[in-house]
KOLKE-295641 format. One record per residue: residue in three letters; x, y, z of N, C-alpha, C, O in turn. Coordinates in steps of 0.02 Angstrom, whole numbers, padded with zeros to 5 digits, always signed. Each point is the difference from the previous one (the first is absolute). Layout:
ALAXYZXYZXYZXYZ;...
This chain:
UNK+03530+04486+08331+00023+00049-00049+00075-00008-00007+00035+00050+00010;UNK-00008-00108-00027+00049-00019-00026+00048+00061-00056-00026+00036-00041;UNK+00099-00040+00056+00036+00011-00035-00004-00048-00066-00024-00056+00011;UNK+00048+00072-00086-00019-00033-00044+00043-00092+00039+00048+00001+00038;UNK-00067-00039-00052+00006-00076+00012-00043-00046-00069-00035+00018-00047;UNK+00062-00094+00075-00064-00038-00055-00006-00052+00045+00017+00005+00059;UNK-00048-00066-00091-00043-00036+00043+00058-00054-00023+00045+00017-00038;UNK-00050-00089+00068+00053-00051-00009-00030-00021-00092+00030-00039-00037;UNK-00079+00069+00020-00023-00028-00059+00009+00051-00068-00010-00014-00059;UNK+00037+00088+00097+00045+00047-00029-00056+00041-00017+00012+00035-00049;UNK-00071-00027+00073-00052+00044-00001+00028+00068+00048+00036+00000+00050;UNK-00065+00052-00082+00016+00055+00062-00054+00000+00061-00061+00002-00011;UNK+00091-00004+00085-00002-00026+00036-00095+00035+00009-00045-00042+00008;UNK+00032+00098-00009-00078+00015+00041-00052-00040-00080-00046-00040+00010;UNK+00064+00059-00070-00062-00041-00049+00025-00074+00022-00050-00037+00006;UNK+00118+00000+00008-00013-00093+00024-00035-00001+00041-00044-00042-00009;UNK+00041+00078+00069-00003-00015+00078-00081+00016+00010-00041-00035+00030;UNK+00034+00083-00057-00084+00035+00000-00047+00000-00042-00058+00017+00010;UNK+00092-00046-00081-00033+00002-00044-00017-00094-00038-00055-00028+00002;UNK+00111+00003-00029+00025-00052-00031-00018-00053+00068-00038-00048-00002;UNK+00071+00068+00053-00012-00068+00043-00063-00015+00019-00019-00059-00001;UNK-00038+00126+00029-00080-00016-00025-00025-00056-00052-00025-00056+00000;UNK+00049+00109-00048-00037-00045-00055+00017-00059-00025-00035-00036-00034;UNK+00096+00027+00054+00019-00078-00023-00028-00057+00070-00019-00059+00000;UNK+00028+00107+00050-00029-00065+00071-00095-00002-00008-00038-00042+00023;UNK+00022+00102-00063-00059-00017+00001-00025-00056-00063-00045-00041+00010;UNK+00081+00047-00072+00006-00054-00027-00001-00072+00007-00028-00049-00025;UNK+00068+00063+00066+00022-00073+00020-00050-00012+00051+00019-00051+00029;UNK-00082+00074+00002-00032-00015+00062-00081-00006-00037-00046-00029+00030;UNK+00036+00066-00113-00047+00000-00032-00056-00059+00021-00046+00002+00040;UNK+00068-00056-00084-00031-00058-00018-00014-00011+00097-00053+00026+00020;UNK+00083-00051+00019-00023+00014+00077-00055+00052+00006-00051-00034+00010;UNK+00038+00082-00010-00038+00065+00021-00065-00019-00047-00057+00012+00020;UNK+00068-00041-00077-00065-00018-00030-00034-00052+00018-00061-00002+00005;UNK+00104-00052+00007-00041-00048+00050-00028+00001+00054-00041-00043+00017;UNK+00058+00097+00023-00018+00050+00067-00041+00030-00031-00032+00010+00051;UNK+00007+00009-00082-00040+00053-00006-00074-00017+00053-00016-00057+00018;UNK-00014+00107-00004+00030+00079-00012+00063+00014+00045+00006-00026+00055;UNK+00034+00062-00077+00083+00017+00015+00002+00070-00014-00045+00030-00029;UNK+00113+00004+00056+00007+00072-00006+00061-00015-00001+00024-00045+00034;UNK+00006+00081-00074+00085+00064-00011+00000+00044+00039-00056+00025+00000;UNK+00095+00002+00039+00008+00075+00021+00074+00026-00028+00045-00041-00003;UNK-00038+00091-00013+00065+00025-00012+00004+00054+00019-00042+00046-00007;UNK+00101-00045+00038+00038+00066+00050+00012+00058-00038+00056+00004-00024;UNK-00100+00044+00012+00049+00055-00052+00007+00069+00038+00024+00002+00056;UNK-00039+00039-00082+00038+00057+00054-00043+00075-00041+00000+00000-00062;UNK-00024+00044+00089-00013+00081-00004+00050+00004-00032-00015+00046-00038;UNK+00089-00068+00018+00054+00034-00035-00004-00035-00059+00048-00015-00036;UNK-00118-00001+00026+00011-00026-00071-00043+00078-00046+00016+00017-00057;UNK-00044+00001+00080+00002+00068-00041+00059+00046-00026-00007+00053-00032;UNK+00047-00072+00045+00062+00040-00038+00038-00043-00047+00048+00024-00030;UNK-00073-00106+00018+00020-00027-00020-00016-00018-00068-00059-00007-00015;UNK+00118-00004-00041-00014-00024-00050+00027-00051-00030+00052-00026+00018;UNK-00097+00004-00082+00034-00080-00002+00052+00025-00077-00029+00020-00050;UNK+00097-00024+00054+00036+00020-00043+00016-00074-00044+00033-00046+00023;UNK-00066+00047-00093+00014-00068-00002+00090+00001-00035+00026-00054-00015;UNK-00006+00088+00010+00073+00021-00065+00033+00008+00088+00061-00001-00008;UNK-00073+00007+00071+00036-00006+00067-00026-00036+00027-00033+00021+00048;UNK+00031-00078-00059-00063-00040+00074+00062-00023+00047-00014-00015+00058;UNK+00108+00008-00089+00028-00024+00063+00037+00018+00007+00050-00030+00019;UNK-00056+00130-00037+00044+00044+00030+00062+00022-00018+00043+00030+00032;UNK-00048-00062-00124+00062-00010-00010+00023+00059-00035+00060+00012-00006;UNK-00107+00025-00019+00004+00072-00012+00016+00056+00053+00052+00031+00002;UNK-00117-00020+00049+00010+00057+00032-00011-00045+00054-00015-00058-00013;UNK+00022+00080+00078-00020-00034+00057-00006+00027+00067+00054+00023+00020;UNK-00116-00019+00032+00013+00050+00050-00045-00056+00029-00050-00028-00023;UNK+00088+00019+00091-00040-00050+00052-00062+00014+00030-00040-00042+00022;UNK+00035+00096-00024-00096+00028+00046-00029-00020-00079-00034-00051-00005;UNK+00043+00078-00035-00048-00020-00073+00014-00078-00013-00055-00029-00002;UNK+00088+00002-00003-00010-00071+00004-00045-00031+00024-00039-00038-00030;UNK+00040+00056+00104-00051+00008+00051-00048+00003-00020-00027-00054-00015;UNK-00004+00107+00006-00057+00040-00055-00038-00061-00035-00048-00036+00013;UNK+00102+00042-00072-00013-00039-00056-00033-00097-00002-00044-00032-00029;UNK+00100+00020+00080-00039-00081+00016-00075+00006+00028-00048-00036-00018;UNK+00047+00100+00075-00071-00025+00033-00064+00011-00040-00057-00023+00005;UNK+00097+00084-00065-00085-00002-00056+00034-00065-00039+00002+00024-00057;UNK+00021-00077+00052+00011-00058-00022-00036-00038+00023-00025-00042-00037;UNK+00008+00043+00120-00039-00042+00032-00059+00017-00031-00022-00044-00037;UNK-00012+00100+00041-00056+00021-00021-00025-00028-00055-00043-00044-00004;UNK+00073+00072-00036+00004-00032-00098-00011-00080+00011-00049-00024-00028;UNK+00082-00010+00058+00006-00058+00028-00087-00043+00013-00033-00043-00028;UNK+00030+00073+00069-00073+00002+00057-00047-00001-00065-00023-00053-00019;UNK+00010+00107-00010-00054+00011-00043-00001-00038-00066-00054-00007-00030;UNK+00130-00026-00004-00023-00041-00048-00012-00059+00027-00030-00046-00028;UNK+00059+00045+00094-00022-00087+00010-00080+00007+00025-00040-00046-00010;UNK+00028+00083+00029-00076+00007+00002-00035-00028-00057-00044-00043-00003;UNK+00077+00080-00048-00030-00002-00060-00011-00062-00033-00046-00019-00036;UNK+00104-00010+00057+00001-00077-00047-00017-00057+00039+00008-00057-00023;UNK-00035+00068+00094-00020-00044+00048-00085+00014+00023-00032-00020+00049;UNK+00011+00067-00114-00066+00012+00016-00044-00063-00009+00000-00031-00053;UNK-00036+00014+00103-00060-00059-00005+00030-00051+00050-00031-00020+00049;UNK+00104-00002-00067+00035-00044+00046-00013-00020+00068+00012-00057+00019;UNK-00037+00103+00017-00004+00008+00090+00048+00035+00026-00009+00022+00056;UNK+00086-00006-00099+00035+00035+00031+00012+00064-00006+00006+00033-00052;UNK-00001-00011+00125-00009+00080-00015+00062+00036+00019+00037-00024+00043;UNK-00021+00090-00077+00057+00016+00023-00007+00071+00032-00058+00021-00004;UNK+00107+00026+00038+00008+00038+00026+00044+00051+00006+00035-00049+00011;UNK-00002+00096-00007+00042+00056+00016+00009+00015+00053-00053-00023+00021;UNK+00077+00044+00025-00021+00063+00061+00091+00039+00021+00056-00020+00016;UNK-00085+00074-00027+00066+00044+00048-00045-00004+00066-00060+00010+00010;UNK+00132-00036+00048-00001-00031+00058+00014+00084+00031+00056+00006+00025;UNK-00072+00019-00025+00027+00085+00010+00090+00008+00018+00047-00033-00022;UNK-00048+00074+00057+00089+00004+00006+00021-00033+00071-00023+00018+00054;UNK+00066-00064-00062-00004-00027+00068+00099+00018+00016+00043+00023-00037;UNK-00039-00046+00105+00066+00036+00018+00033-00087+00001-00027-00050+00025;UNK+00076+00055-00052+00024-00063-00023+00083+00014-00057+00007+00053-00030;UNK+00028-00092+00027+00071-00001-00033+00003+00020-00079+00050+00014-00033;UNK-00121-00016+00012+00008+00041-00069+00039+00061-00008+00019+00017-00056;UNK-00005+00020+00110+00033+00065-00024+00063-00001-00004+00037+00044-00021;UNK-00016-00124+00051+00098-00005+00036+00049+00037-00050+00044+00035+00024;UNK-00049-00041-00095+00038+00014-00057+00000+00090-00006+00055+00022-00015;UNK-00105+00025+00024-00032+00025+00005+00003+00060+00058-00052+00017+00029;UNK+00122+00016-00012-00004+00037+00054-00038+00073+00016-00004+00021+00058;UNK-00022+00016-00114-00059+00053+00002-00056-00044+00022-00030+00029+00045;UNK-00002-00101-00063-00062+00002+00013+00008-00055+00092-00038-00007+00048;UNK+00093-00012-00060+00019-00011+00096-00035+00065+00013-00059+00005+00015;UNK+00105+00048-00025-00020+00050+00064-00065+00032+00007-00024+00027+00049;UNK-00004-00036-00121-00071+00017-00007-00044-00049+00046-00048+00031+00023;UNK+00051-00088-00004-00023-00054+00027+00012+00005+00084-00039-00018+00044;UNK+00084+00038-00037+00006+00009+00064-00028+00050+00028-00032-00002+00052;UNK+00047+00078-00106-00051+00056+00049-00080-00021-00014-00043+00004+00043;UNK+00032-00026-00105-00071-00012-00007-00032-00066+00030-00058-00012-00016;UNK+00096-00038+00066+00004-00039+00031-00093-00014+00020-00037-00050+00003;UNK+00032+00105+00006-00087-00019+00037-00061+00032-00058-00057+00015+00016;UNK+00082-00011-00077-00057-00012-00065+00017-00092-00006-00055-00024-00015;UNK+00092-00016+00020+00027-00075-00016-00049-00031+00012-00031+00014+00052;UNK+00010-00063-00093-00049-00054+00038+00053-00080+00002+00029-00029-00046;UNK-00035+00011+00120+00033-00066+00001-00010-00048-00038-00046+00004-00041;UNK+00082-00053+00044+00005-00044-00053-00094-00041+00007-00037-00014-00047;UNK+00025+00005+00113-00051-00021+00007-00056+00034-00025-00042-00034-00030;UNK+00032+00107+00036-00041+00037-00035-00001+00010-00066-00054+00009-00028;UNK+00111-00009-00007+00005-00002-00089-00014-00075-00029+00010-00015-00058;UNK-00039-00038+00121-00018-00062-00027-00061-00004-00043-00013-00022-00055;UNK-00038+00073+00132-00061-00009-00005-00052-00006-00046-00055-00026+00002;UNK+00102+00072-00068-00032+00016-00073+00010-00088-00040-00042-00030-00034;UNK+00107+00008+00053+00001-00032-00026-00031-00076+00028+00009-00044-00042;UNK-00032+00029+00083-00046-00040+00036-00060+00010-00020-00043-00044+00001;UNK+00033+00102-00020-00065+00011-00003-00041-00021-00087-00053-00023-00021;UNK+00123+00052-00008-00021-00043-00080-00003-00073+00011-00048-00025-00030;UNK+00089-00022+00067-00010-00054-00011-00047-00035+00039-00027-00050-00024;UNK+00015+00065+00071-00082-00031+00043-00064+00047-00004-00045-00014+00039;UNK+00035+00071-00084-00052+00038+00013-00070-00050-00024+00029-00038-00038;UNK-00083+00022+00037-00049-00040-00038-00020+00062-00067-00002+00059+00016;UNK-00004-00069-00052-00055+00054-00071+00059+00036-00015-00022+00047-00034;UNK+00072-00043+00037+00041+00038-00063+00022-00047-00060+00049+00015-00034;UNK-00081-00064+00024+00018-00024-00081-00014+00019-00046+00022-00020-00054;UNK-00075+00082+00064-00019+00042-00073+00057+00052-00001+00000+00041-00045;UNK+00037-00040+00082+00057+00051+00019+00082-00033-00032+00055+00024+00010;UNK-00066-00067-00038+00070-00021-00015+00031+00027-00053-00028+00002-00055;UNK+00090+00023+00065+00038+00027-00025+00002+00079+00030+00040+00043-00019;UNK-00083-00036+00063+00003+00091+00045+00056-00021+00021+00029-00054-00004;UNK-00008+00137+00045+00049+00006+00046-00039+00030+00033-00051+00031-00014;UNK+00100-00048+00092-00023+00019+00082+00031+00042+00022+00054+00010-00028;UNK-00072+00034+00086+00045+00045+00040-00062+00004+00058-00059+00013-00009;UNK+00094-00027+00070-00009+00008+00048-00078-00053+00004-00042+00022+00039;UNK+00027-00080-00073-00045-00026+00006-00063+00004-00056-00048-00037-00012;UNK+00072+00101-00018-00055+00010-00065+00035+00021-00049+00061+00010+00001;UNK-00105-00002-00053+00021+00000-00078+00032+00073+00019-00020+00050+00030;UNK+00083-00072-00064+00053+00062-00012+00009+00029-00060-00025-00037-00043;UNK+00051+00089+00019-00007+00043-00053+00061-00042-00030+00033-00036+00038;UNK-00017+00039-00108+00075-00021-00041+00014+00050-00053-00047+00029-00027;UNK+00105-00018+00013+00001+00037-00055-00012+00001-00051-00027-00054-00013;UNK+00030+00096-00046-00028-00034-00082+00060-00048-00031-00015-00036-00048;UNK+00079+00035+00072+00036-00056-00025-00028-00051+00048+00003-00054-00029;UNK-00020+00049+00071-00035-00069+00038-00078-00045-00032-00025-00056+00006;UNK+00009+00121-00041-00071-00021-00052+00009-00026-00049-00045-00035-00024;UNK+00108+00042-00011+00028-00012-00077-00011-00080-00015+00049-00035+00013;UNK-00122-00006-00045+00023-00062-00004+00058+00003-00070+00023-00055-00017;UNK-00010+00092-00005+00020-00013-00064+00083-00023+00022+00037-00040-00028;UNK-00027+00078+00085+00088+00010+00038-00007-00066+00036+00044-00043+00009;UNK-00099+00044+00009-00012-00083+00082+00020-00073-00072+00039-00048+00000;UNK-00087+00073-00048+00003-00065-00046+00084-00001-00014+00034-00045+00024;UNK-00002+00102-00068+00065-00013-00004+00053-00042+00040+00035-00047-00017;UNK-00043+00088+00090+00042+00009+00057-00025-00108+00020+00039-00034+00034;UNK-00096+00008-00058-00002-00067+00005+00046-00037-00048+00035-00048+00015;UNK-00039+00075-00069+00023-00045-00046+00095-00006+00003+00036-00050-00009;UNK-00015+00131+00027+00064-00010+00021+00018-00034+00053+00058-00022+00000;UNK-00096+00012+00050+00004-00033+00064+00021-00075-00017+00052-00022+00024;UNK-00099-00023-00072-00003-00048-00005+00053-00024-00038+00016-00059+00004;UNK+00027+00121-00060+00046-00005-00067+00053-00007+00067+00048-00035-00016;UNK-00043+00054+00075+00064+00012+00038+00017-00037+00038+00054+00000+00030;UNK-00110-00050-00025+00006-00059+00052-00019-00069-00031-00014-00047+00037;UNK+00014+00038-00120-00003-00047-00013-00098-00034-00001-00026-00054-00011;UNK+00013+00091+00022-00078-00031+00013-00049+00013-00069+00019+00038-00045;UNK-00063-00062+00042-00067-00005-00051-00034+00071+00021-00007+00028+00054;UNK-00014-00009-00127-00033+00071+00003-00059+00008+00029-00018+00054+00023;UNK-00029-00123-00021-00079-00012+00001-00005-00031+00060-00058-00010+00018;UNK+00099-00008+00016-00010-00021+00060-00069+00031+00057-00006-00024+00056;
């Protein structure tokens, strides 16, 4: 939860880092994962993507800008993310995924001195880094969730998302800007 920053590629730093660098490394790993097939995506997104929205007139903060919503905003990016590539990798073998890893106690808060101290008294709700894996291990070796691609996980099973997390109409957009921002093909 970064103070406003950008990325060396002048992206604002949580949509490069959480959002843009996904989708462009998964790009670039495509054509691989189809030859693998069957293959899986997982992507890291977060419970704080319910407060999140995809501002397309702000996607890099250059209007308004608050670091926990940034926050926010990339991880329903991942989401949006997750579910069109589902979409356009249907039949392929490759499957993709979501999961909030629950809240784990870790340097996300460093920027962030209210949710330090929240972290420290609430120290024993935390799940270790090893325990906020498990969801995500579990999308990528489970056997029979390929009719499941494009869900999100929490705690090992299908997790709830918000109605901006349902929006293909925002997921389709939020692709096509993705691709306008990094130079890439729309149809990929």
């Amino acid at each position: 939860m970064f103070p406003y920053s950008k990325t060396a590629d002048g992206f604002e730093m949580h949509f490069g880092v959480n959002h843009l660098g996904h989708f462009l490394l998964t790009h670039l790993l495509l054509e691989k994962l189809k030859e693998s097939a069957p293959s899986r995506v997982v992507n890291v997104s977060s419970l704080a993507h319910w407060v999140g929205r995809i501002h397309f007139n702000n996607l890099q903060g250059e209007k308004f800008y608050n670091g926990g919503l940034a926050y926010c905003h990339s991880k329903l990016a991942n989401i949006l993310f997750t579910q069109e590539l589902a979409r356009r990798l249907k039949g392929s073998g490759v499957t993709t995924y979501s999961v909030h890893p629950g809240t784990i106690y870790s340097e996300l808060a460093r920027n962030t001195p209210l949710l330090r101290l929240l972290w420290q008294v609430f120290n024993f709700l935390l799940k270790t880094p090893q325990e906020g894996a498990q969801t995500s291990l579990y999308c990528a070796v489970t056997e029979g969730l390929e009719s499941l691609s494009g869900s999100h996980f929490s705690d090992c099973h299908l997790g709830w998302v918000s109605s901006q997390a349902r929006n293909e109409t925002i997921a389709r957009r939020l692709w096509d800007v993705s691709c306008d921002l990094l130079g890439l093909p729309m149809d990929w």
